[in-house]
N, C-alpha and C positions, 0 to 999 in steps of 0.2 A: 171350701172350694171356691174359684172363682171365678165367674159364669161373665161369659164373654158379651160384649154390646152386641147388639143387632144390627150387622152392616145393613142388612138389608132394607132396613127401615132409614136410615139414616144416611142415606146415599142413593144415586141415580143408577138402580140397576142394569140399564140400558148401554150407560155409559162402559165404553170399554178402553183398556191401555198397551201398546206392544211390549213397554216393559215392565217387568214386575215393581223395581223402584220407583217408576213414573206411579205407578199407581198408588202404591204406598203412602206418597205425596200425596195425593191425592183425597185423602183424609183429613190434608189441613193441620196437623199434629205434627210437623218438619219429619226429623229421619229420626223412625224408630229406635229406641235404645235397645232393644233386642229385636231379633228375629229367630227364628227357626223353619228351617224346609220340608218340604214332603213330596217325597216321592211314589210313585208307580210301582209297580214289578220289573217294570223294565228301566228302573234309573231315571224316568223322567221327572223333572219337575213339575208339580202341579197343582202346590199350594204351598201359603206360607202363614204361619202365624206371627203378627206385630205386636209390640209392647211399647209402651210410652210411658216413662216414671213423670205423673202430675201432679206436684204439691204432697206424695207421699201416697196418691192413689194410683191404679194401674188400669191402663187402658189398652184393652185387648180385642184389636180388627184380624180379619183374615181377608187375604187376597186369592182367588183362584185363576188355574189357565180353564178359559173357554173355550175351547176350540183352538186358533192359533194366540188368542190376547188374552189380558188378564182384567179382571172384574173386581168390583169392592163387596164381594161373596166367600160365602164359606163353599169350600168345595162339596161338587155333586154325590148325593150317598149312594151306597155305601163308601165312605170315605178310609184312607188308606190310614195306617198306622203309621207312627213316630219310627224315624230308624230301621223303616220295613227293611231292608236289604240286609241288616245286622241279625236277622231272627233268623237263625241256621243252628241254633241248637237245643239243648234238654229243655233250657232253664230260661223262662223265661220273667225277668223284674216290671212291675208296673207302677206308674204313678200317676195323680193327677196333675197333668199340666210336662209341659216341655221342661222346663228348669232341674224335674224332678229327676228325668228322665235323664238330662245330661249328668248330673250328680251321681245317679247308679253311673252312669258309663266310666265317669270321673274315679271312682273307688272299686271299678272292676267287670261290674255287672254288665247286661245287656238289656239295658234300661228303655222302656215304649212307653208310648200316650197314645192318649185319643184327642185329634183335634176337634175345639168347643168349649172345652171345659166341664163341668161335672155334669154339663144337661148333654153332654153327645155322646155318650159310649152307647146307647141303640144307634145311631148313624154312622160306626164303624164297622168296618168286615175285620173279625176278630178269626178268622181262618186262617190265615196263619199260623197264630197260640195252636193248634189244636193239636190235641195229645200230650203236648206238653206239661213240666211242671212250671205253673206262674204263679207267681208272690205278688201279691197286690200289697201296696203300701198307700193306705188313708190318708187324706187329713185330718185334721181334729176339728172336725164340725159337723153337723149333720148334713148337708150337701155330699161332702167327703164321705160319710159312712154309707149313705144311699149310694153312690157312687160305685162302692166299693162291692156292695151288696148287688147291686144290677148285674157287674160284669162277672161277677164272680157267678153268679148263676149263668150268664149267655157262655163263659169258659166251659163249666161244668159240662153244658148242651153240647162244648164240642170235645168233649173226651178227657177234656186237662185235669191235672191234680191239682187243687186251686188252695192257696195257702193263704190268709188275708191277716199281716203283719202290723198288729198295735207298738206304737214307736213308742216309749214311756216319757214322759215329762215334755209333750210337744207343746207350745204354747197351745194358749183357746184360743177359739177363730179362727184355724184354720193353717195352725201349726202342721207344716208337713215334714218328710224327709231332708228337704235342704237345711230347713231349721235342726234340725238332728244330728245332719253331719258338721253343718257347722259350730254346734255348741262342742262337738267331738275333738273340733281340731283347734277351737281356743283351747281348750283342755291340754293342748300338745299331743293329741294322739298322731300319729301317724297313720299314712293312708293306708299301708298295710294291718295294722289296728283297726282301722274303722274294718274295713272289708270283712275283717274277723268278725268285727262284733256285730256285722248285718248281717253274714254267713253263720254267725252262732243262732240270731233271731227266726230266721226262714229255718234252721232243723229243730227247735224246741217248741215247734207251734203243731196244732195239729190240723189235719188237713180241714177245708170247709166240705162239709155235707147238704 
């Protein structure tokens, strides 16, 4: 898994920014190579997660709205889920990390995170999941498996069928899902093949207890 820097510590809490890309900047790291956003129940924005590819390592800040500005903070807990607005049915896929998340979406699923990284799924409202069935998909490390292991018991607490999905041959350190599917489609599979063969993984598992 991989455990996100401490804005907190490394920046002027105090300080605030009216927009979310001023703040961004604001880290000194020019313009993010990824992002992804987070929204409320009501559609609103009010947080985002940043990524910086450095010499082949990755750096992961979060920006939050404060009130009407935005902050070099993680947003305030319980924090909202990845693609909250898309969670309207049975089935719910999980992963560690945003990337993984658009990859379920990319191949079918309805693909969530917690933002953080593998040390924040206690600082999410996982209300949502409840009652449903969710497939949690690890990484291959132990952060990952702890990770995997945390939510899959706070699901459990809210009623869910919790499925927790070992991806075979995922590299070490922290081989996840993207690396999976993407070994899939050098392979030539196609997307409606992969879908199969993550649809075949989530019914030949059995449920977690």
């Amino acid at each position: 898994g991989v455990t996100n820097g401490k804005a907190e510590a490394n920046s002027k809490p105090k300080q605030t920014y009216a927009e979310p890309n001023e703040a961004a900047l604001a880290y000194g790291m020019g313009t993010p190579d990824a992002e992804w956003w987070y929204t409320d129940l009501d559609g609103r924005r009010v947080g985002k997660t940043l990524r910086w590819n450095k010499g082949g390592r990755k750096e992961i800040r979060p920006i939050a709205r404060i009130g009407n500005r935005w902050q070099l903070v993680g947003m305030p807990t319980p924090r909202p889920l990845y693609r909250l607005s898309e969670i309207d049915g049975l089935h719910v896929y999980i992963g560690e990390g945003e990337r993984v998340a658009d990859v379920l979406e990319e191949v079918g699923f309805v693909g969530t995170t917690s933002s953080g990284g593998c040390n924040s799924v206690h600082q999410t409202d996982w209300t949502p999941c409840r009652s449903r069935n969710c497939y949690i998909f690890p990484d291959n490390d132990d952060p990952g498996r702890d990770y995997a292991e945390a939510l899959a018991n706070i699901l459990h607490g809210l009623g869910c069928h919790v499925f927790v999905i070992e991806l075979p041959d995922l590299p070490e350190g922290g081989g996840d899902l993207v690396d999976y599917v993407k070994r899939l489609r050098a392979e030539g599979k196609t997307e409606n093949e992969i879908s199969d063969d993550i649809e075949g993984r989530t019914t030949d598992v059995l449920e977690w207890k």
